[in-house]
C-alpha positions in Angstrom: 0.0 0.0 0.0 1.2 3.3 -1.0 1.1 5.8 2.1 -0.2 9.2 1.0 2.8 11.4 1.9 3.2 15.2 1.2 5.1 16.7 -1.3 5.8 19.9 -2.6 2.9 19.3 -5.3 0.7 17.3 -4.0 0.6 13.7 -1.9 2.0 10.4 -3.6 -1.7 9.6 -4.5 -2.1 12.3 -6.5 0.9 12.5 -8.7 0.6 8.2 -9.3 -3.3 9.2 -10.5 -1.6 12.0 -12.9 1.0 9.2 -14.1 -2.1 6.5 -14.5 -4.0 9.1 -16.6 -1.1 10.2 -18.8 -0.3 6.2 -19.1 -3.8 6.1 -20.3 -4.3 9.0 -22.6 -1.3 7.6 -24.2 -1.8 4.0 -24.4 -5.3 4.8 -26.2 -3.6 6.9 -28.8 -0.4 5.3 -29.9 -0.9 1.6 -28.5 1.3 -0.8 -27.3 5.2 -0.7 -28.1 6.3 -2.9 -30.7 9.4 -3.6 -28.9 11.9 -2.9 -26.6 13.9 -0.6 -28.8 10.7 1.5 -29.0 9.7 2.1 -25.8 13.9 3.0 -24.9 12.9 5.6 -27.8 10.2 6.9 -26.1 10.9 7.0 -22.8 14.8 8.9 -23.8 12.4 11.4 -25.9 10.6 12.2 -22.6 13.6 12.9 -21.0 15.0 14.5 -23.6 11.7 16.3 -23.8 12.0 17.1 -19.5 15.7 18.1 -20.0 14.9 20.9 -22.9 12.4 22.2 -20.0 15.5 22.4 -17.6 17.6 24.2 -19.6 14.7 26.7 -21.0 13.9 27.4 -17.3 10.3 26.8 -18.2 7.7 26.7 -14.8 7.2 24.0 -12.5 3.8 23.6 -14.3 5.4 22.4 -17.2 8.4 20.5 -15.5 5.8 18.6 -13.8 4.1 17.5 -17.3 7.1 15.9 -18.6 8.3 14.5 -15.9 4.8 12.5 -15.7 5.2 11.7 -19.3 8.6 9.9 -18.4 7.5 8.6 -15.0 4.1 7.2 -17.5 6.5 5.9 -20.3 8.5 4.2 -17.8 5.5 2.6 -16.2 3.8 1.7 -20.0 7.3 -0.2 -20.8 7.4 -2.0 -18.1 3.7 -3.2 -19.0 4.3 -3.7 -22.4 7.9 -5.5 -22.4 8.0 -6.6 -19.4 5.0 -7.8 -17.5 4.4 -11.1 -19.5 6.7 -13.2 -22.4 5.6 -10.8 -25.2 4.8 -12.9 -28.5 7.3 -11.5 -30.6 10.3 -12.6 -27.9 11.3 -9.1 -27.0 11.6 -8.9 -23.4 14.4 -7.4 -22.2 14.3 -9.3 -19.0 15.0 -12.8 -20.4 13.1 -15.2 -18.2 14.4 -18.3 -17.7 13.2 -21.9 -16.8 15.2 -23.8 -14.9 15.8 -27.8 -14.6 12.7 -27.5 -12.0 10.4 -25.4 -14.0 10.7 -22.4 -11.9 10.2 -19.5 -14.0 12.5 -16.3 -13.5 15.5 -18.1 -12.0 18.7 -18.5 -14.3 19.4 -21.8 -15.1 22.3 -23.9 -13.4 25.4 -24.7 -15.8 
C-alpha cells in the first residue's frame, strides 16, 4: 500500500493518479510498443523532452508534465515489455526456466 505522503505538489496519490492518466491517454492513442527498442525511444524522448524544459527554465507547471510523461512511459514499458513473455520474444528481461520449472530463475550450468 502506498502511504499518502506530502510533497511539494501534492501527496503520492495524486501524482501516481496524474501518471495513471497520462499512461492512459497515451496507451489509447499510440498503443502498445512494438518492442523494446521503441519504448527505450520513447521513454529517452521524454527525457529529452523534460531536459529541454530544464535548460529553458520553463515553470514547475510544465516541468511537472514531462516529468509525468517519463514517470508514465517508464511505467507503460514495463507493462508492455515486461509484464508477460511478449509474443514476438522481445523482453528485455529474459526469463528463464530452470531444470525444476521455476520460471525467473537463471538456469544452473
Amino acid at each position: 500500500m502506498i502511504r499518502d505522503v506530502r510533497f511539494l505538489g501534492g501527496t503520492m496519490k495524486d501524482w501516481i493518479s496524474k501518471i495513471q492518466a497520462e499512461l492512459e491517454r497515451a496507451s489509447n492513442k499510440f498503443g502498445k510498443f512494438n518492442s523494446t527498442h521503441e519504448g527505450y525511444a520513447v521513454i529517452q524522448e521524454e527525457v529529452d523532452e523534460l531536459w529541454h524544459a530544464i535548460k529553458r527554465n520553463e515553470s514547475i507547471d510544465q516541468l511537472e508534465i514531462e516529468a509525468v510523461q517519463v514517470s508514465a512511459m517508464a511505467l507503460r514499458f514495463l507493462i508492455d515489455c515486461c509484464e508477460n513473455e511478449p509474443a514476438q520474444g522481445n523482453c528485455a528481461i529474459p526469463k528463464y526456466e530452470n531444470q525444476c520449472g521455476e520460471v525467473g530463475k537463471t538456469p544452473q550450468r
